[in-house]
Kinemage of the C-alpha trace (Angstrom):
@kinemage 1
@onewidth
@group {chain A} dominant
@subgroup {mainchain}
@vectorlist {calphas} color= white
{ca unk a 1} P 0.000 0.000 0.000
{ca unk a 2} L 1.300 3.439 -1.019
{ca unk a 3} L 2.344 5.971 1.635
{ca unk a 4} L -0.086 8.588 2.644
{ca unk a 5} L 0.280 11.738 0.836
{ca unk a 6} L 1.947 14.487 2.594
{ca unk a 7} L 1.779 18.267 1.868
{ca unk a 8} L 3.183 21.147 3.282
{ca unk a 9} L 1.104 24.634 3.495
{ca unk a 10} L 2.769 28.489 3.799
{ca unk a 11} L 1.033 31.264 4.763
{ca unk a 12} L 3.204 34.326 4.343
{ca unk a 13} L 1.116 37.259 6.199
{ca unk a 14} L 1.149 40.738 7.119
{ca unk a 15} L 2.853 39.981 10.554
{ca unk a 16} L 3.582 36.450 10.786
{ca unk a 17} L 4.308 33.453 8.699
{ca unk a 18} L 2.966 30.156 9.003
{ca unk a 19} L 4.014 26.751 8.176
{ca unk a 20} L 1.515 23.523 8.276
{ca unk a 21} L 2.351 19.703 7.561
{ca unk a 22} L -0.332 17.709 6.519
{ca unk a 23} L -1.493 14.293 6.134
{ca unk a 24} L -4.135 12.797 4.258
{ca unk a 25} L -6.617 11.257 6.826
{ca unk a 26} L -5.859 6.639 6.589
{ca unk a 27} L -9.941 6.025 6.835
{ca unk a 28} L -11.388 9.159 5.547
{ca unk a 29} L -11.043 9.861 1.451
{ca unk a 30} L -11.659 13.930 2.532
{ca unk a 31} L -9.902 14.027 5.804
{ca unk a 32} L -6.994 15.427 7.378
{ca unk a 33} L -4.312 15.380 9.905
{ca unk a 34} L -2.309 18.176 10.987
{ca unk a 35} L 1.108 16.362 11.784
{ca unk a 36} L 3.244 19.677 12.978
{ca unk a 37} L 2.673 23.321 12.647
{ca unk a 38} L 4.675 26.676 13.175
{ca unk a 39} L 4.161 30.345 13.669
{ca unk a 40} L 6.799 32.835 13.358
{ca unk a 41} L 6.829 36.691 13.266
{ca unk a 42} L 7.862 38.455 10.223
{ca unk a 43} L 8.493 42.035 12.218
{ca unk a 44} L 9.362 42.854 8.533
{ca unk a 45} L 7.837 46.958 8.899
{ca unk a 46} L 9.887 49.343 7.729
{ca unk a 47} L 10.382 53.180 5.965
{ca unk a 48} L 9.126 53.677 2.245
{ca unk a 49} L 12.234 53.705 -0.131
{ca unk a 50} L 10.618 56.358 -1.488
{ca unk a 51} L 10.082 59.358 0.778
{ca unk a 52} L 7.361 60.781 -1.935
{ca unk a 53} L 5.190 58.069 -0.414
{ca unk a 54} L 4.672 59.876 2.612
{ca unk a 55} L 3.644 59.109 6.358
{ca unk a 56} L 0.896 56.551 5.081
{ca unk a 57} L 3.261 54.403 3.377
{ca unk a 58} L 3.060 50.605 4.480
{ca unk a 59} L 6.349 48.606 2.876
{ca unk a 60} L 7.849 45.524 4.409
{ca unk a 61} L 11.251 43.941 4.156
{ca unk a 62} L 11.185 40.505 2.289
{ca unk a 63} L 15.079 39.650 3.601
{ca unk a 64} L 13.049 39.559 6.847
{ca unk a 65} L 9.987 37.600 5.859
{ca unk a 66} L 11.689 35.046 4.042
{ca unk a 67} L 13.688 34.859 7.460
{ca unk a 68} L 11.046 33.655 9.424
{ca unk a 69} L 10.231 31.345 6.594
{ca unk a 70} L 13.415 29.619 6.766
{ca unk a 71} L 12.741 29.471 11.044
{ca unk a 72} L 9.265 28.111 10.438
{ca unk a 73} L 10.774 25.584 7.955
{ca unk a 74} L 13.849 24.998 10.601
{ca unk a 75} L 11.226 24.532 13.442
{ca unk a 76} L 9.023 21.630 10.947
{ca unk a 77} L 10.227 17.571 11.851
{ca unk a 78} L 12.794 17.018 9.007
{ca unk a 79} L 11.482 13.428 8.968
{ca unk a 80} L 7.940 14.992 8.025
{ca unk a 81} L 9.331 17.609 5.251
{ca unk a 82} L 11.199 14.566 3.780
{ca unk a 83} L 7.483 13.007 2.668
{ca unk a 84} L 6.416 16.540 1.349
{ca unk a 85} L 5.031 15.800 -2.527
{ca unk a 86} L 3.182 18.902 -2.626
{ca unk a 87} L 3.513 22.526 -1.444
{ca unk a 88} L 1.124 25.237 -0.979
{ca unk a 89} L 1.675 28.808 -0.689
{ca unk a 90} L -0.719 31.158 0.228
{ca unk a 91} L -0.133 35.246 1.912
{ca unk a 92} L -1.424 38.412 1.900
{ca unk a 93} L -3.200 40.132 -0.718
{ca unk a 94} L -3.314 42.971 -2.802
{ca unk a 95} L 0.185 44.115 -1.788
{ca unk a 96} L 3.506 43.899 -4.880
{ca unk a 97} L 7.178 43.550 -4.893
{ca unk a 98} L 9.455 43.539 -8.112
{ca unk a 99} L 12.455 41.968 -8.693
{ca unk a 100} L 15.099 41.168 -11.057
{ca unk a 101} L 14.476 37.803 -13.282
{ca unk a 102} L 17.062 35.544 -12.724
{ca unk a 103} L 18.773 37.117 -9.983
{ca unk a 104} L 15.780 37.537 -7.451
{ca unk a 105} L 17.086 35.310 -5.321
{ca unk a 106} L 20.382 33.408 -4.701
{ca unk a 107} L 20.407 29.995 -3.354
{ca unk a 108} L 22.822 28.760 -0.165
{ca unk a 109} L 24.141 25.195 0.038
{ca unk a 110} L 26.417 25.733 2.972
{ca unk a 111} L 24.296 25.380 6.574
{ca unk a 112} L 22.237 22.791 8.130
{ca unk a 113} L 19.634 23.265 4.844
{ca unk a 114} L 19.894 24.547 1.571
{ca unk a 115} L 17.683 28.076 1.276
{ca unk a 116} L 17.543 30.889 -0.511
{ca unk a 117} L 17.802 34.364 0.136
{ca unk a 118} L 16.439 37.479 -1.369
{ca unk a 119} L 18.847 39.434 -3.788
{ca unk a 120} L 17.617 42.088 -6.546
{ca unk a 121} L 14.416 42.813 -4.739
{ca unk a 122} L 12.371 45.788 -3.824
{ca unk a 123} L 10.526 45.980 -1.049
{ca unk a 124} L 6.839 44.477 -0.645
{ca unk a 125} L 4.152 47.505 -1.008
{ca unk a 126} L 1.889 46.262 1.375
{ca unk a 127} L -2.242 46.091 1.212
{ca unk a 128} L -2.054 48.777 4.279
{ca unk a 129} L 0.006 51.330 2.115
{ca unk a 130} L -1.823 54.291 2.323
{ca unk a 131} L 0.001 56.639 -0.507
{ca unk a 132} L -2.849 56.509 -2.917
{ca unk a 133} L -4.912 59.791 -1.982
{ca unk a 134} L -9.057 59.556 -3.322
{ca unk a 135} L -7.891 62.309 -5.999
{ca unk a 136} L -5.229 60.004 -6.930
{ca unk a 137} L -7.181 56.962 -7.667
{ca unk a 138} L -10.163 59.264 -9.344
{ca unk a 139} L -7.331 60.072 -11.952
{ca unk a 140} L -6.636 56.294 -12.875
{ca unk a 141} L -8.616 55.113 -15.522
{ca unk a 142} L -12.265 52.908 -14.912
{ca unk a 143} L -11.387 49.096 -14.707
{ca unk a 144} L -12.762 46.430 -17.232
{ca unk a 145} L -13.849 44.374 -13.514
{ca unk a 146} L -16.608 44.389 -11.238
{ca unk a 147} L -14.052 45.008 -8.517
{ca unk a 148} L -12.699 48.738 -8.033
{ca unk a 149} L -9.175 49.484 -7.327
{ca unk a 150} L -7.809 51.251 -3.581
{ca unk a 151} L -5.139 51.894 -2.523
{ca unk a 152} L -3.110 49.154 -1.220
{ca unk a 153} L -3.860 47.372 -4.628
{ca unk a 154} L -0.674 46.208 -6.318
{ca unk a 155} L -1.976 48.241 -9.963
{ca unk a 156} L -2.741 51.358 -7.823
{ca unk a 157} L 0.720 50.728 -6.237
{ca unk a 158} L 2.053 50.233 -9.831
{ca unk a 159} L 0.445 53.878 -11.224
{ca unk a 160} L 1.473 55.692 -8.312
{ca unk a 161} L 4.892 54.733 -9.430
{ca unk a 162} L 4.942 55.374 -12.664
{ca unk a 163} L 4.429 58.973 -11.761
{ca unk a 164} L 6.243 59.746 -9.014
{ca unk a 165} L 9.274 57.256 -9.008
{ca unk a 166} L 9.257 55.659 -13.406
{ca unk a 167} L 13.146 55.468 -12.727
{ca unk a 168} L 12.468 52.567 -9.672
{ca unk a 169} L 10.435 50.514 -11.840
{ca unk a 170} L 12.887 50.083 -14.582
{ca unk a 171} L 15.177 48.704 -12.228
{ca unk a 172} L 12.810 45.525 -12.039
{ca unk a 173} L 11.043 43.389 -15.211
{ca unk a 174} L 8.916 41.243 -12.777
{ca unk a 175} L 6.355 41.802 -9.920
{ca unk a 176} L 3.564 39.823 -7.813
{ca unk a 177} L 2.313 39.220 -4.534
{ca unk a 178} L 4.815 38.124 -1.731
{ca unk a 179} L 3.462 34.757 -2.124
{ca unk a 180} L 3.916 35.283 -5.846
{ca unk a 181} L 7.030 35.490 -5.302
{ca unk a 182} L 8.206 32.654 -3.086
{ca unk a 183} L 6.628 30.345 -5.804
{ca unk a 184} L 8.358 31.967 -8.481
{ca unk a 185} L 11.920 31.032 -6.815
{ca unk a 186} L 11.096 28.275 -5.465
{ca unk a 187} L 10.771 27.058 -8.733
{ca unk a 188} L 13.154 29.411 -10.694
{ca unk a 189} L 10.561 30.638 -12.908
{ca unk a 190} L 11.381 32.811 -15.729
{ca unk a 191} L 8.385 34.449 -15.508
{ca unk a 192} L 6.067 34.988 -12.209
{ca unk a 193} L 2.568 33.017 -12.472
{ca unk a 194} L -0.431 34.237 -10.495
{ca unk a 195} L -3.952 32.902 -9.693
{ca unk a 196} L -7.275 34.800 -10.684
{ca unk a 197} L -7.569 35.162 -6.790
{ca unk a 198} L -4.451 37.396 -6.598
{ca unk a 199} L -4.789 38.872 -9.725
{ca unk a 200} L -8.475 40.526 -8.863
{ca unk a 201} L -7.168 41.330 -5.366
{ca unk a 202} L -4.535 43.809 -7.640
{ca unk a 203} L -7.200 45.690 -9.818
{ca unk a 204} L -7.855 45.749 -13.501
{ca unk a 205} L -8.553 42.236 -14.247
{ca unk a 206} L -11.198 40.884 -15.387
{ca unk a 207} L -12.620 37.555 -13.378
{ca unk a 208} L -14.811 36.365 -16.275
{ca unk a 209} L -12.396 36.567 -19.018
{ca unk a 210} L -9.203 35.508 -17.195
{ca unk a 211} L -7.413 38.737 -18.818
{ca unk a 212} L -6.123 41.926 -17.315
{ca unk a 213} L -7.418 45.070 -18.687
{ca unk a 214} L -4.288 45.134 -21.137
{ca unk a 215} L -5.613 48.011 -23.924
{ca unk a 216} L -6.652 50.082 -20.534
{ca unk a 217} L -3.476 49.956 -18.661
{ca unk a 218} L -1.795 50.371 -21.801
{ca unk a 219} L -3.452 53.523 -22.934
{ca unk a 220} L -2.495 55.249 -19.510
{ca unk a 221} L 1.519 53.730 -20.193
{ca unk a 222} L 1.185 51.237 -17.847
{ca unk a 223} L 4.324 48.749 -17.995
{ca unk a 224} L 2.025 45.928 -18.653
{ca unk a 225} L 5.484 43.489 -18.916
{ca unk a 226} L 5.179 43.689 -15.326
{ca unk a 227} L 2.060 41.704 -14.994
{ca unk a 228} L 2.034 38.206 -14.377
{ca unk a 229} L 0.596 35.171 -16.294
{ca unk a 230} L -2.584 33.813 -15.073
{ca unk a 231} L -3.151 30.268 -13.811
{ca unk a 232} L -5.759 27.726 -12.479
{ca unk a 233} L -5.780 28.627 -8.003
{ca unk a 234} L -5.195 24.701 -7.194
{ca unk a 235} L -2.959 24.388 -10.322
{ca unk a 236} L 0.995 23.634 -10.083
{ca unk a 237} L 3.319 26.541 -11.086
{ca unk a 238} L 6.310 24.608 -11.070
{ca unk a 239} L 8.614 22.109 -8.960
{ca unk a 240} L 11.396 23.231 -6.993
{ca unk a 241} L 14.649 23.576 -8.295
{ca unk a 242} L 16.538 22.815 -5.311
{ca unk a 243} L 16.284 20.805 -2.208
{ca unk a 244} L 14.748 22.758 0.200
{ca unk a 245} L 15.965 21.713 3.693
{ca unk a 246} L 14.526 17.978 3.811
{ca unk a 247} L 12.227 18.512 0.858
{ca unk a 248} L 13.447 16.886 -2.334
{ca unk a 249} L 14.233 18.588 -5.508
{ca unk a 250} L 11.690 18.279 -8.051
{ca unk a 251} L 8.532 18.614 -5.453
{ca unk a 252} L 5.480 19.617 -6.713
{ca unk a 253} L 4.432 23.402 -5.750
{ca unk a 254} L 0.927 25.028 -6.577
{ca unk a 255} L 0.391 28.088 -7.563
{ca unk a 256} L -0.227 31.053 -4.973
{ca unk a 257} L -3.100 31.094 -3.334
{ca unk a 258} L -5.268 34.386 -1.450
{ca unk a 259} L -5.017 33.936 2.237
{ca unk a 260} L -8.149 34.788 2.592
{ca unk a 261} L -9.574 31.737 -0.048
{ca unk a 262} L -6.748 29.655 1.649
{ca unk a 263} L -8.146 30.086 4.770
{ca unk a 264} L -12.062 29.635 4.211
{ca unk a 265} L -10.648 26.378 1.798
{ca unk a 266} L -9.934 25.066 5.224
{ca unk a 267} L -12.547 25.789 7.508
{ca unk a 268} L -16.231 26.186 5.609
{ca unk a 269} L -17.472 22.432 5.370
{ca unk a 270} L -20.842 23.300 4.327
{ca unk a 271} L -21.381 25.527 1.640
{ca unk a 272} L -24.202 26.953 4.403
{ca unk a 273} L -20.769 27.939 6.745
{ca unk a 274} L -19.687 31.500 6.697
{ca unk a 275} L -16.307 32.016 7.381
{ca unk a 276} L -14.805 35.061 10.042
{ca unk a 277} L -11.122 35.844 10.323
{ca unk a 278} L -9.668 38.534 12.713
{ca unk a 279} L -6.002 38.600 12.027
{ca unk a 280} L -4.437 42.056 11.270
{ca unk a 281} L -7.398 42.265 9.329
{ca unk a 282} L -10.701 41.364 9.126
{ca unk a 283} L -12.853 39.192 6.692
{ca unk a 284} L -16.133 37.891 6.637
{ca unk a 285} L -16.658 35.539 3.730
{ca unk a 286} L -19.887 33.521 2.569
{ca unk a 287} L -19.890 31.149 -0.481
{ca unk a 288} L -22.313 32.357 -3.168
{ca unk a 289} L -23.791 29.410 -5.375
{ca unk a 290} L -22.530 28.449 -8.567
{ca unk a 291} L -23.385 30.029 -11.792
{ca unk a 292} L -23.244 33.465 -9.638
{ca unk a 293} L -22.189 36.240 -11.442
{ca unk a 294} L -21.241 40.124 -9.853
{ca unk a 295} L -22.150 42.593 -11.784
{ca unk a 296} L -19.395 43.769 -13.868
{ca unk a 297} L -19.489 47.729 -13.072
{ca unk a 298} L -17.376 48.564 -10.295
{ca unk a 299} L -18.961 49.990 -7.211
{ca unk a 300} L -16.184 51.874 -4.833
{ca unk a 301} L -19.261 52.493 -2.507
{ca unk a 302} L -20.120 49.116 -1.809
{ca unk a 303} L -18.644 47.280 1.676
{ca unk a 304} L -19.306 44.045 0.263
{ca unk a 305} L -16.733 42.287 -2.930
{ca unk a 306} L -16.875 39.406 -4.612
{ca unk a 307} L -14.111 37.710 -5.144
{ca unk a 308} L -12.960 34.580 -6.981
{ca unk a 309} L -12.579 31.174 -4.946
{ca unk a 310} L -12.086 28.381 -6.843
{ca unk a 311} L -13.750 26.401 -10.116
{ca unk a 312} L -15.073 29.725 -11.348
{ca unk a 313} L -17.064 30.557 -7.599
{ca unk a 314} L -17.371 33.391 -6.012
{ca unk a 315} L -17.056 34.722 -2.407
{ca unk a 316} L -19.265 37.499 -0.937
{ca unk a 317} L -17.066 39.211 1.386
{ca unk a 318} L -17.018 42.130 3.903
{ca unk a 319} L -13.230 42.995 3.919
{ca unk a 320} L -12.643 45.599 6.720
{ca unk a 321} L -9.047 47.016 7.059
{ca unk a 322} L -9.556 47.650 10.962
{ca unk a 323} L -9.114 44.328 13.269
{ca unk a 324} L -6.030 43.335 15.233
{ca unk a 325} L -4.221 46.063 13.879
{ca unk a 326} L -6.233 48.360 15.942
{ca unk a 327} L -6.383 46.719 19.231
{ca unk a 328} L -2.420 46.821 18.396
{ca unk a 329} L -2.494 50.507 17.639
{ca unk a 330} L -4.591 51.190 21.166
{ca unk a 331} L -1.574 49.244 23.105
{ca unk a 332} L 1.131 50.829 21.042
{ca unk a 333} L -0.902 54.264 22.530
{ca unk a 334} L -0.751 53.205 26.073
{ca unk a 335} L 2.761 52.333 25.939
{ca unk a 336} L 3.661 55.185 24.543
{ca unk a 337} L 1.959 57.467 27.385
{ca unk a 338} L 3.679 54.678 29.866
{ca unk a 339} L 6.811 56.529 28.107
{ca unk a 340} L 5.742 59.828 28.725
{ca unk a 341} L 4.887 59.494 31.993
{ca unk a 342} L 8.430 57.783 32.460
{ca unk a 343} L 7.251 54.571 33.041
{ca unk a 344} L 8.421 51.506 30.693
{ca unk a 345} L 6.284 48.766 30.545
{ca unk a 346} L 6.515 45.904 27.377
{ca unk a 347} L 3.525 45.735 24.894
{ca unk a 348} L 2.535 41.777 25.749
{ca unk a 349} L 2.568 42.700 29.186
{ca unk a 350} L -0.330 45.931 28.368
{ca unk a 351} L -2.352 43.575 26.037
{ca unk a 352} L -2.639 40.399 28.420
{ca unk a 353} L -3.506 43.316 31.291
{ca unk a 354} L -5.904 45.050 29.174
{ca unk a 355} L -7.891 41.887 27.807
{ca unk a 356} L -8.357 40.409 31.639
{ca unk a 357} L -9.611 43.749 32.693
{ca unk a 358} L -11.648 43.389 29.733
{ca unk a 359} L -12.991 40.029 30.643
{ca unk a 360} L -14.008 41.304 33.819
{ca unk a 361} L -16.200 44.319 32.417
{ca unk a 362} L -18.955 42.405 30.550
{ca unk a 363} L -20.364 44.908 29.127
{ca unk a 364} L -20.221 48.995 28.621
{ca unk a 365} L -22.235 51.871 27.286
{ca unk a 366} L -19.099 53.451 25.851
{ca unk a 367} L -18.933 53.243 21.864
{ca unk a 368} L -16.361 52.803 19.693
{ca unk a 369} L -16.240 53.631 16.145
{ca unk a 370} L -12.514 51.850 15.362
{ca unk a 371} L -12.010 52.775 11.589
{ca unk a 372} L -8.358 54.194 12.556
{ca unk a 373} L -7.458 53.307 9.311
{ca unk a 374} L -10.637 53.815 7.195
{ca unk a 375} L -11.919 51.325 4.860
{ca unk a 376} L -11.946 50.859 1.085
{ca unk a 377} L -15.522 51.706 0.515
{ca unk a 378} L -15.367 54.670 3.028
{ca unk a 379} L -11.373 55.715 2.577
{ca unk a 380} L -11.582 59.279 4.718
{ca unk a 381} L -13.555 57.675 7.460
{ca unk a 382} L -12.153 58.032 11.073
{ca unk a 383} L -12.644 56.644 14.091
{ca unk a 384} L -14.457 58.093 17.504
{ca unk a 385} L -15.436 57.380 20.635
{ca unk a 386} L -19.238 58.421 22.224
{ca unk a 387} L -21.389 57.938 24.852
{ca unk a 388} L -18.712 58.485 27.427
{ca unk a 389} L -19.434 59.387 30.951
{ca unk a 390} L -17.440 59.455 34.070
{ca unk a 391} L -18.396 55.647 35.084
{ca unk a 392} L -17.201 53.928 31.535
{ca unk a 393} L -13.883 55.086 31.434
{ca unk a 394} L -11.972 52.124 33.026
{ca unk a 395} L -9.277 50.017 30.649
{ca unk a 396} L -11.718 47.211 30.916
{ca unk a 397} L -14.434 49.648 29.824
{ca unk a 398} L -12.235 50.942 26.658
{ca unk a 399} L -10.861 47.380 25.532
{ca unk a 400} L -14.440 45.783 25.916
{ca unk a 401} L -15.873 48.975 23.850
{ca unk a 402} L -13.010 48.443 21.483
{ca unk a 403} L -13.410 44.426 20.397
{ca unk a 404} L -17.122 45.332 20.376
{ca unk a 405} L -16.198 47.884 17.916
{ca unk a 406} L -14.130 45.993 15.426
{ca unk a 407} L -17.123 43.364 15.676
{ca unk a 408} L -19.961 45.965 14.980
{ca unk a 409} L -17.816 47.590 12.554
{ca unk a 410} L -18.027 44.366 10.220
{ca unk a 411} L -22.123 44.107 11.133
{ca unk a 412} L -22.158 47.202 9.553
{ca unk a 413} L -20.721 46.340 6.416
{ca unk a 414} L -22.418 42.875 5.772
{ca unk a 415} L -25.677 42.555 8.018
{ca unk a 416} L -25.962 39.290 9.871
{ca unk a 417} L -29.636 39.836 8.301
{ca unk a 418} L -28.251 39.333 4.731
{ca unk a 419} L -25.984 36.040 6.076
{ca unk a 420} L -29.304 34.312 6.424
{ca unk a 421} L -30.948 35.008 3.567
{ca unk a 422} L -27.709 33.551 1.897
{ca unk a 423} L -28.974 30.620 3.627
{ca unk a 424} L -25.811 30.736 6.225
{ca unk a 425} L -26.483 28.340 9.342
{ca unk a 426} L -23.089 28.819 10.903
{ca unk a 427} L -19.624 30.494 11.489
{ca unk a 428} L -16.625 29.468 11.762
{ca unk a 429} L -13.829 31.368 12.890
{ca unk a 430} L -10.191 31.965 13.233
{ca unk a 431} L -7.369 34.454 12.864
{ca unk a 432} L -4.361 35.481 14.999
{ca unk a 433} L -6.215 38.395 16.726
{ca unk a 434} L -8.797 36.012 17.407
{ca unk a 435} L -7.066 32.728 18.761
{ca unk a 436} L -5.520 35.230 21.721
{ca unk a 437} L -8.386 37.761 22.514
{ca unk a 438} L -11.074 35.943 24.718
{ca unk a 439} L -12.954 39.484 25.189
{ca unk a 440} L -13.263 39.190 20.898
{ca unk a 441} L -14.555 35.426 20.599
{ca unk a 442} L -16.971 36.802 23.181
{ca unk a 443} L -18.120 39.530 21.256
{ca unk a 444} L -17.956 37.241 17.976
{ca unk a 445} L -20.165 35.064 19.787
{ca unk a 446} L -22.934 37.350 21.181
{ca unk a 447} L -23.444 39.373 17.645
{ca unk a 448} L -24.156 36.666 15.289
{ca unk a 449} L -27.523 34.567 15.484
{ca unk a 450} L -25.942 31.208 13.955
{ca unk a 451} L -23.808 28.646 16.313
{ca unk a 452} L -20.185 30.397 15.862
{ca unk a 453} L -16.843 27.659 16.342
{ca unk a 454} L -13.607 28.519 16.669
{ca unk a 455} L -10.847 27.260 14.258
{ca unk a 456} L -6.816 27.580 14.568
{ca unk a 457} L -3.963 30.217 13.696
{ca unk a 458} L -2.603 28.289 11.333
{ca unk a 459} L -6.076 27.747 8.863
{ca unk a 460} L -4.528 29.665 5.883
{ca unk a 461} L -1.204 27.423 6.115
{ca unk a 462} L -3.745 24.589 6.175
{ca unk a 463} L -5.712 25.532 3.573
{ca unk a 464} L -2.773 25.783 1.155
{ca unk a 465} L -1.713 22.197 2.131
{ca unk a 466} L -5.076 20.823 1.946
{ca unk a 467} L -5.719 22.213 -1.937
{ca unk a 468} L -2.104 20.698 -3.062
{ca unk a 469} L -3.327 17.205 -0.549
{ca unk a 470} L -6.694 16.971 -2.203
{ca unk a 471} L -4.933 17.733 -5.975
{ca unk a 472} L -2.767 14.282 -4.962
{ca unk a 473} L -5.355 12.498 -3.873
{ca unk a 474} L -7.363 12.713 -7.116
């Protein structure tokens, strides 16, 4: 009897990366097993190389992500990544690096594993960069798509460069996600592949067609050579062209995947499950039946987007840019006043203080409002605080308003309402915010009216494993 087949899932996001080995299940044809898992942080923030891009810039370091890919790799059983015949990538969208074909990366034989490091790279624009002003994007030409293009999108990135820095793009002739990426030298690729799911999460391509809006961008001088091909999400790019610590040369890799489709891939067994994730971000997603079509006029105005899944589907999904990453901006504030006062206190130690005081406050008439960083349908939108009187003011008070806050924030942008008359009958959840923050699941739990479980960290990473698994298996 053959060996079981044996996958390995990445999941390169916005502050961590994650690494999953899976198994397929001995007595179930559509099960699982999770045989060993990782979680590193990336702590790959740092300044635009472009000081043009201002104070709402959002660019990370790959040197430093692929880093804590090689520790999550490191960290794996080396008698599990020996079995690997598949791997998955999957990572944040919207966001775009370029690099240099051919000398993107360089490959190092010399230490416990072989690996490869980042060479003639930028750095990765991230989905949170913030240099594309409202005028700015009213300026770009209307995409062929039924999806509209904000800031943080990797063709918005793209225009905004062409105007203010054209010199730093001809330094590059290829671009893609960060996931995009890793695939591409994994495999030495001469050319960077992409999956409709990243492709839509950039702007100006069309879902229905397969095709980027080539005689658009090209009419506005848009270096169209920069765009990747187009593949099949579940597909293979390529196999590696080097051993990759235990994992053999040769090794099948699929094509990069949309954490966000990665992650509801893993967790929505019923096509009646809707699928929550609080990570740095936030994303509700429901499955909308086949043969669905969106509409193919963009609508910048509208919270919810649909966005490809896989065999031609389509997710309905409320995509708010304000979740973890504001419950890290409100301990970021308190340790900063800690500093002013002349007091120094860590972060972890502020955010395990504030969620107990938190749990201990069930519930509070103060309000929060916690669009810090606006949202894509709403871009000028700040955040406030009401209702406050002398009596609410306590951390436990804030923190509680606050989680309520991110979780109202998303009811506002899909209604629970509309869930169920997509015939939803549960959620499942997960996310990095979410695994930590009881005060959140608590929240999570008392706004929706379906049955709401609780998934892992890791789902993306599992997700990507399970598509490349379940490719094997049939």
């Amino acid at each position: 009897m053959a060996a079981p087949s044996v996958t390995l899932g990445i999941d390169l996001g916005t502050t961590s990366v994650k690494a999953a080995v899976l198994e397929a299940a001995p007595d179930d044809p559509t099960g699982f097993v999770v045989l060993a898992s990782c979680v590193r942080a990336a702590r790959a923030d740092v300044a635009a190389q472009n000081a043009a891009a201002g104070p709402q810039a959002r660019e990370q370091d790959v040197s430093r992500i692929i880093q804590a890919l090689n520790e999550c790799l490191a960290a794996l059983p080396r008698q599990q990544l020996r079995k690997v015949c598949g791997i998955g990538v999957s990572g944040q969208m919207h966001g775009v690096l370029f690099w240099k074909t051919g000398q993107g990366c360089e490959w190092t034989e010399g230490g416990a594993a072989p690996v490869f490091e980042p060479r003639a790279v930028s750095h990765l624009v991230t989905w949170q960069d913030g240099r594309c002003s409202s005028g700015f994007l009213a300026s770009l030409p209307q995409p062929e798509s039924h999806l509209s293009v904000a800031t943080g999108f990797g063709c918005a990135t793209i225009f905004w460069l062409l105007k203010n820095s054209p010199e730093f793009l001809e330094s590059y002739d290829a671009a893609g996600t960060i996931h995009d990426y890793v695939v591409a030298m994994l495999c030495g690729l001469p050319r960077p592949v992409m999956s409709d799911q990243n492709a839509a999460s950039w702007g100006y391509f069309n879902t229905q067609s397969q095709r980027w809006n080539l005689e658009v961008l090209r009419a506005s001088g848009f270096p169209v050579h920069l765009l990747p091909d187009i593949a099949e999400p579940a597909s293979v790019a390529g196999r590696t062209s080097h051993a990759w610590f235990e994992i053999p040369k040769g090794t099948q890799v699929g094509v990069a995947l949309g954490d966000l489709q990665a992650s509801v891939f893993s967790c929505m067994a019923h096509k009646t499950d809707a699928v929550l994730n609080i990570s740095t971000s936030v994303q509700l997603a429901a499955s909308m039946p086949s043969g669905f079509q969106p509409a193919q006029t963009p609508d910048p105005a509208a919270a919810v987007a649909y966005f490809p899944y896989f065999d031609r589907t389509y997710l309905a999904v409320a995509a708010s840019l304000n979740g973890g990453n504001v419950l890290a901006t409100f301990v970021h504030m308190l340790v900063q006043w800690m500093a002013d006062l002349g007091l120094e206190v860590e972060e972890s130690t502020v955010y395990s203080r504030m969620i107990q005081a938190a749990a201990q406050q069930r519930d509070t008439c103060l309000t929060i409002t916690p669009t810090v960083l606006g949202e894509r349908h709403l871009p000028d939108q700040l955040a406030s605080v009401t209702r406050i009187c002398p009596s609410d003011l306590s951390l436990g008070h804030v923190t509680r308003a606050l989680c309520r806050g991110v979780v109202q924030n998303l009811h506002s942008m899909l209604p629970f309402q509309q869930l169920k008359e997509w015939g939803v009958e549960r959620v499942v959840s997960s996310g990095s915010a979410l695994s930590r923050n009881e005060v959140l699941k608590e929240e999570v739990r008392t706004a929706f009216p379906f049955p709401v479980s609780f998934g892992q960290d890791v789902d993306a990473a599992v997700g990507a494993a399970l598509v490349m698994l379940q490719r094997n298996l049939n």
